[in-house]
N, C-alpha and C positions, 0 to 999 in steps of 0.2 A: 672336606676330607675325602681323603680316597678311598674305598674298600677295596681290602687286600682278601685275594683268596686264599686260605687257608687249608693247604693241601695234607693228607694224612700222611706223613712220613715214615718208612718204616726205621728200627733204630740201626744205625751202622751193626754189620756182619748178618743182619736180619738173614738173608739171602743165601748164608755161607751155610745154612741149615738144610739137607738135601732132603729131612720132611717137607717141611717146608716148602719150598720148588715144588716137589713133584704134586702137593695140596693145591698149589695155585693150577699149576697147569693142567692138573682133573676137571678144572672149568670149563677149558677147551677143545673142540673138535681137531684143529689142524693146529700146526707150527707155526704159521703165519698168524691164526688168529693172538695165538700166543704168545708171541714176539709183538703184537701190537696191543692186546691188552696189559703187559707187564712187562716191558721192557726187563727192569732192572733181573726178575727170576730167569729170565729167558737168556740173558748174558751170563748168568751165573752158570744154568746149567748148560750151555755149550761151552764156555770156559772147562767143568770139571767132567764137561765129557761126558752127561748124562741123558742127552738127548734120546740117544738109541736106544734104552729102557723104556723109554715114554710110549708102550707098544699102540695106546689105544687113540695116538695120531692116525686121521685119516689121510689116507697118500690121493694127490691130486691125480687126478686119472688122465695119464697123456696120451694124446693122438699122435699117430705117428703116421700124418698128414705131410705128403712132397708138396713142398708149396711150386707152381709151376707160377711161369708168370702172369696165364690165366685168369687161374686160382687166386693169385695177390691182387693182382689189379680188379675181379668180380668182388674179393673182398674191402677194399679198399673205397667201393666206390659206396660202400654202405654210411661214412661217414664222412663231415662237412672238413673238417682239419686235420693236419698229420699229427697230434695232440691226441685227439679222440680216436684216429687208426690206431695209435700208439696204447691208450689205456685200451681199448677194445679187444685188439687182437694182437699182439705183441709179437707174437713169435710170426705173421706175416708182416710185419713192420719190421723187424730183423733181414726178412729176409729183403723185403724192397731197398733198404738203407743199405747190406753189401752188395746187393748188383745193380746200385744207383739208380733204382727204377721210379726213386718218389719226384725228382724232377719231371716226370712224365706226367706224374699226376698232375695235369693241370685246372680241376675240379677243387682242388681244395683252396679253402679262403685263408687268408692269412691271417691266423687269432690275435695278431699286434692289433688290426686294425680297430677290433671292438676297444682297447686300452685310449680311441683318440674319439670314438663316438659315442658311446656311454655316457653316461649322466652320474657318474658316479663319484666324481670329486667333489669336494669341500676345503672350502678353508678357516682353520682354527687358529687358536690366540690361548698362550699361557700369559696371566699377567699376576706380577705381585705388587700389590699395592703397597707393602714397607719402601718401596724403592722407585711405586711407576715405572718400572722395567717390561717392556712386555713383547713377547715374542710370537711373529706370524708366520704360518706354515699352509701347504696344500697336501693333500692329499688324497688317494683312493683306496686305502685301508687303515682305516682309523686308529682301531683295536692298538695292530700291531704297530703303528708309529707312536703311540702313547707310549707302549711298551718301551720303544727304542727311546725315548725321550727319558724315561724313568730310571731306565738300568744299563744303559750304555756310555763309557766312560767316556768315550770320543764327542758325546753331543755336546752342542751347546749351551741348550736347558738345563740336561744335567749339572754340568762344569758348572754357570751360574747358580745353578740351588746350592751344591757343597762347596764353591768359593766364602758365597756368604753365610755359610749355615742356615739354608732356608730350605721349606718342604717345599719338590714341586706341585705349585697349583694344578685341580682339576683342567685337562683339555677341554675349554672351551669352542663350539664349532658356531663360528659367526654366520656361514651358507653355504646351502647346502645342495647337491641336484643338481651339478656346474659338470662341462666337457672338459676333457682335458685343454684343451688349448683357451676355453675360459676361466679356466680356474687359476691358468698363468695369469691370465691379463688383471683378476682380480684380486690376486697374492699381490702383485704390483701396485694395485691402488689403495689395497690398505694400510704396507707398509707407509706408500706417503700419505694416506691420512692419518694414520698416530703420529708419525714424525714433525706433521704440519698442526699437531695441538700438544705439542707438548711432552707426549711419552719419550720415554727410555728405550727405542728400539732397537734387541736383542738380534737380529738380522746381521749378519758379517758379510755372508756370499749375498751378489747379488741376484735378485726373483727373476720366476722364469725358466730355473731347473728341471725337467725333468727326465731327472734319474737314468735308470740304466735301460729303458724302452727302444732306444734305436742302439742297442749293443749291434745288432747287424750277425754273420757267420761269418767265423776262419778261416776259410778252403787252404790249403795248403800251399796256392803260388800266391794268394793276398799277403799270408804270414812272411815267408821268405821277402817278398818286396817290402814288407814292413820293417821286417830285420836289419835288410840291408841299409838302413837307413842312418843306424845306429853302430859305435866301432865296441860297445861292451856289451855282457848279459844285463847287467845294472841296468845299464843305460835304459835298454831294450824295456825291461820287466815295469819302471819307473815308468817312462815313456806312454806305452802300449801296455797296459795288463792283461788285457784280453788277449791278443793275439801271444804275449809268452806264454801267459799260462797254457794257452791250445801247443802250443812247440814243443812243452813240457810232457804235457799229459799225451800228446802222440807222439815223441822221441824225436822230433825233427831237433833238436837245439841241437844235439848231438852232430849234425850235419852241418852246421852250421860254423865251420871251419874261419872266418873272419873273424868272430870272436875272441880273445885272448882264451880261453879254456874252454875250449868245442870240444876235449876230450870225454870219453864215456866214462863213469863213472864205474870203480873196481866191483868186481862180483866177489861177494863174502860167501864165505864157504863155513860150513861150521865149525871147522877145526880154527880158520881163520879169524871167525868172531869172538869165539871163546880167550884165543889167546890173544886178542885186541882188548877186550871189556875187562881183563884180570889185571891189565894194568892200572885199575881204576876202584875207588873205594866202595864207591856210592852212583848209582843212576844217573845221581844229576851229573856228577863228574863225565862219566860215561857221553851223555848228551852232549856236551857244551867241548870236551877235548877228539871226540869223533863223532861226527853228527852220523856220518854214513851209515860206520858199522850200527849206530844205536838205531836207525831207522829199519834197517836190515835184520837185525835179530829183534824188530816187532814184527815186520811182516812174515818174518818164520817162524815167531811164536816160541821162541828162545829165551826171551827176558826173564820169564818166570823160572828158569832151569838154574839161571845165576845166582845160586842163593847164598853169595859172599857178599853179594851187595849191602852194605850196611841200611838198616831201612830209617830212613829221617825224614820221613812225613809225619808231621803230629794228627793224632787224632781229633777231629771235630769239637769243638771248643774248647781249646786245649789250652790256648790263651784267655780267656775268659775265666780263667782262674787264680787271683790273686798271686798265689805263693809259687805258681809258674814262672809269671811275671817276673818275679822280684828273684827268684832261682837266676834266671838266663840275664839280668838285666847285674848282677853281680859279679857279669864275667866280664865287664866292662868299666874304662876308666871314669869317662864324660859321655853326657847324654849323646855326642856327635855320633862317636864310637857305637853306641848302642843302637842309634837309627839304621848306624849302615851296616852293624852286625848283624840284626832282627829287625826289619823294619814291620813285620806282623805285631811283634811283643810290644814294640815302642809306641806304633798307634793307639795298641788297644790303652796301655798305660797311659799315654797322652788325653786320650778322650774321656779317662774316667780319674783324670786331676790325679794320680800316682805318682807319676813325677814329682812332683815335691814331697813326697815322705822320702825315697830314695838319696837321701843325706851323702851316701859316699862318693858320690859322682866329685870329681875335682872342677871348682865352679872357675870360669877366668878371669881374670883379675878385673875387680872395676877400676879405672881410669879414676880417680881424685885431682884435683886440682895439686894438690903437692906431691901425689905421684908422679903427673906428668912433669909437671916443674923439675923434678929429680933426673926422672927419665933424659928429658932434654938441655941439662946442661953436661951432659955427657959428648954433646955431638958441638960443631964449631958453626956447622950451616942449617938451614932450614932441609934443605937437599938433603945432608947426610942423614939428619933427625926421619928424615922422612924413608930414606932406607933403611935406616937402623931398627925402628921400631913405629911401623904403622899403626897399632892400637893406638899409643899413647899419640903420637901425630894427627892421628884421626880425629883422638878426642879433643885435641888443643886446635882443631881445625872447626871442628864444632862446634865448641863454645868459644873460640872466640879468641883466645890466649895467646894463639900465635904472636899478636901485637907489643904484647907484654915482657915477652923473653928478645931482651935489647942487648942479650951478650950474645946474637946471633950476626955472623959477618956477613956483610953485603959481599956479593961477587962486584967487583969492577970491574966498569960497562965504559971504556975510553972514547969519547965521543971522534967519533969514526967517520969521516964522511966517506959513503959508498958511490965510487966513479964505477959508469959501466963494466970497466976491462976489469978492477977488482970487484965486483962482483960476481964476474963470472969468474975468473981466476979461484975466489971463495969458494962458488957452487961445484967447482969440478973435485972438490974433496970429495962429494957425496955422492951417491949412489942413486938414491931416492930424492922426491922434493920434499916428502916429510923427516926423511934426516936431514937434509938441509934447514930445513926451518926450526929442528928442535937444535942442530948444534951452532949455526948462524943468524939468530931471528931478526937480528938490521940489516944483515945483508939479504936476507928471505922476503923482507918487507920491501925494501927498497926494488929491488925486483920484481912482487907481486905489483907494486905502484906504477913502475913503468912499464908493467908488461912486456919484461922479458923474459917470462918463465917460458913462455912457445918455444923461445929461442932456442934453451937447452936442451936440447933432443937427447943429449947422452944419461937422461936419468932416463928408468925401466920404469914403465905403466904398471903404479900398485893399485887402481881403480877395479873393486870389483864388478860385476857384472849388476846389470837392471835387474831386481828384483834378491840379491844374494840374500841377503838378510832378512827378507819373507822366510826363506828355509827353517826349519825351527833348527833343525842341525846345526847348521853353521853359525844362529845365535848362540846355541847352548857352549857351541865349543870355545868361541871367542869367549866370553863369559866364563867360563873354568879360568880364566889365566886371570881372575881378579877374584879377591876376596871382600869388599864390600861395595854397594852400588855407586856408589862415591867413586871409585876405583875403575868404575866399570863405561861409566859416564864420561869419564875423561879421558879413557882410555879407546873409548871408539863408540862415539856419541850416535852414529849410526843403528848399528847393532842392538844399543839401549833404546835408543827412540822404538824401534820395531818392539822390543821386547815390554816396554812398557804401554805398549799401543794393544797389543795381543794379549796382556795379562801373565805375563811371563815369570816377571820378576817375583811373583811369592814362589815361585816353583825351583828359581836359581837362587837367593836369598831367603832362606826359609828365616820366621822370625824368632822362628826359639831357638834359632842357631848359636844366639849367643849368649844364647843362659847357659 
């Protein structure tokens, strides 16, 4: 088992108490200390603007020191990295970084390099024995890669624990006191040694990784050359993260005129914000129909002046209270409804078995053998049956029934012999080879047979690109245009294949969907 720490929490609004504050902050000498022993008071009271009461902070005593170049560089030379000039003496490190002086410094070592000669990597193993699943990692800080393994939803381990309702197992460190470039070689040979006995290796990426160590710097003509490489921001941002986000954060994107929208973004004025945000009920509205202005009256400290916002944040275990639950889950027809209404409300219900007291949900029909029967002699073809009413097709597809309903008419299939010149004659109806083949399949056959499909150059390339359907994106969205995997499989066998390979499909088919 894991031990959790158990941190003393204060209760919500604790902080909104300005005894309070000004109790805590009696502990400390400076502002700084105070800001780092107690965050949460320390927000509160610059939030309500109580700082400047706090008379018995002591003010940090400035020098009002002309840094010469001298002066920077005799200081500079006192320590081994621009890291350590940086925490040491900062305001001479300000000044070397605007008048490019730290190039000069050629004294200083490069702190990357200890990250490749240390002895401080390791390699560990999560494994669960319900499954023999077991997952190999490297490392050189333990702590916090457990941490990311535990409570990050993007991990691996994670996703594997709450797929299958499992705790994750304690980090186990198989060895330890490895270099970075041994610790690669060694992540490498342990995943083939579980693989070559047997285990369930949780590994997807292949070993060898590591991480963001040679990110490198941005200088400003590296970025634009990177830029130019790409015709969108997307493109750019997707691509190169690194260097947009520097474009970003120093305003160069803005110059960046090849772009479809290198325009600068409008300057909000307050009269401007106010009567942007009044269009809007609630915050969240706010966010999601103008991202700018809502960005813009944070950073001037305006949000809080808006007090027609309606406030629809629930308070801290709000849903962990039965008769909540069942309040917000009443304003809905079918549990479907209610997932994409509340999907807060609907888990919590979900994971403490609620759903089924919840009786008025409209439940969908189950499929009967004599329901479908009923259902499809309604239609003349299997085709029609199958447009008309997919539940009921689906279920006479599943068990088996379709054989059975003999009042369904055969289409007549004239035995055709396909000569070249009608063949192609045939294919210049269509556009594509796949509408060719779903509305000619003897003459699409007969042509895949003799290999004359090269021949027809006038259908348009629907082959997508190496690798499309890796994209989670482009899974997910092909997948919305079907409503059961059955559906989805036949509909673009590709797509499914990736999806059922990645673990996709309980995410696009959830299974209570159709209760």
């Amino acid at each position: 088992m894991i031990n959790k720490v158990i941190m003393s929490k204060k209760p919500n609004g604790y902080w909104n108490n300005k005894e309070k504050v000004f109790a805590e902050a009696r502990k400390y000498n400076t502002k700084t200390e105070f800001q780092k022993g107690c965050r949460s008071a320390y927000h509160n009271a610059c939030k309500n603007k109580w700082l400047p009461e706090m008379t018995w902070f002591v003010r940090p005593i400035v020098h009002n020191k002309k840094w010469t170049k001298e002066k920077v560089f005799e200081e500079a030379r006192k320590y081994n990295t621009k890291t350590e000039f940086q925490k040491g003496c900062c305001t001479a490190y300000d000044v070397a970084l605007r008048n490019k002086w730290l190039t000069e410094m050629t004294w200083f070592v490069d702190g990357r390099i200890k990250l490749f000669t240390d002895k401080n990597n390791c390699i560990y193993t999560y494994y669960w024995k319900e499954t023999n699943v077991i997952y190999v990692g490297r490392t050189n800080r333990s702590k916090d890669r457990d941490n990311e393994h535990l409570f990050d939803k993007r991990d691996s381990v994670f996703k594997y624990a709450k797929e299958n309702d499992f705790v994750v197992p304690p980090m186990e460190i198989i060895e330890d006191s490895l270099t970075l470039e041994e610790s690669v070689e060694r992540e490498g040979y342990w995943v083939k040694y579980y693989r070559e006995r047997g285990y369930n290796v949780l590994n997807k990426a292949k070993t060898g990784a590591i991480g963001s160590i040679g990110k490198g710097k941005w200088p400003r003509e590296r970025v634009f050359e990177e830029a130019r490489k790409y015709q969108t921001k997307k493109e750019f941002n997707e691509c190169c993260n690194g260097a947009y986000q520097k474009a970003c954060k120093k305003g160069w994107i803005y110059e960046m005129t090849w772009f479809a929208s290198g325009r600068k973004p409008r300057k909000w004025t307050r009269e401007a914000l106010f009567e942007e945000a009044r269009k809007y009920k609630t915050k969240s509205e706010f966010e999601k129909n103008a991202s700018g202005a809502y960005c813009a009256a944070i950073e001037k400290g305006l949000l809080s002046e808006m007090d027609w916002f309606k406030e629809t944040r629930r308070p801290s275990g709000y849903w962990y209270i039965k008769e909540n639950v069942f309040a917000e889950a009443r304003k809905y027809k079918t549990k479907k409804e209610f997932e994409k209404g509340c999907g807060r409300a609907y888990n919590i219900a979900r994971q403490r078995k609620w759903l089924n007291e919840m009786d008025w949900f409209v439940r969908i029909i189950k499929w009967t053998k004599d329901n479908v029967f009923a259902e499809a002699r309604k239609y003349k073809t299997k085709k029609e049956f199958e447009k008309g009413c997919r539940g009921a097709y689906g279920a006479a597809l599943n068990k088996g029934w379709l054989s059975e309903m003999d009042w369904f008419v055969r289409p007549i299939s004239p035995n055709k012999k396909w000569t070249k010149e009608s063949v192609f004659e045939e294919g210049k109806k269509y556009k594509t080879r796949k509408e060719f083949q779903r509305g000619s399949g003897g003459a699409y056959q007969t042509a895949s047979k003799n290999r004359w499909l090269p021949e027809m150059d006038w259908f348009k390339e629907t082959c997508r690109p190496s690798g499309y359907w890796h994209i989670k994106e482009n899974t997910f969205a092909e997948a919305k245009k079907y409503q059961r995997k059955i559906d989805f499989q036949r509909g673009c066998s590709g797509a499914y294949k990736t999806a059922r390979k990645n673990k996709w499909l309980d995410e696009l088919f959830p299974k209570n969907s159709s209760n």
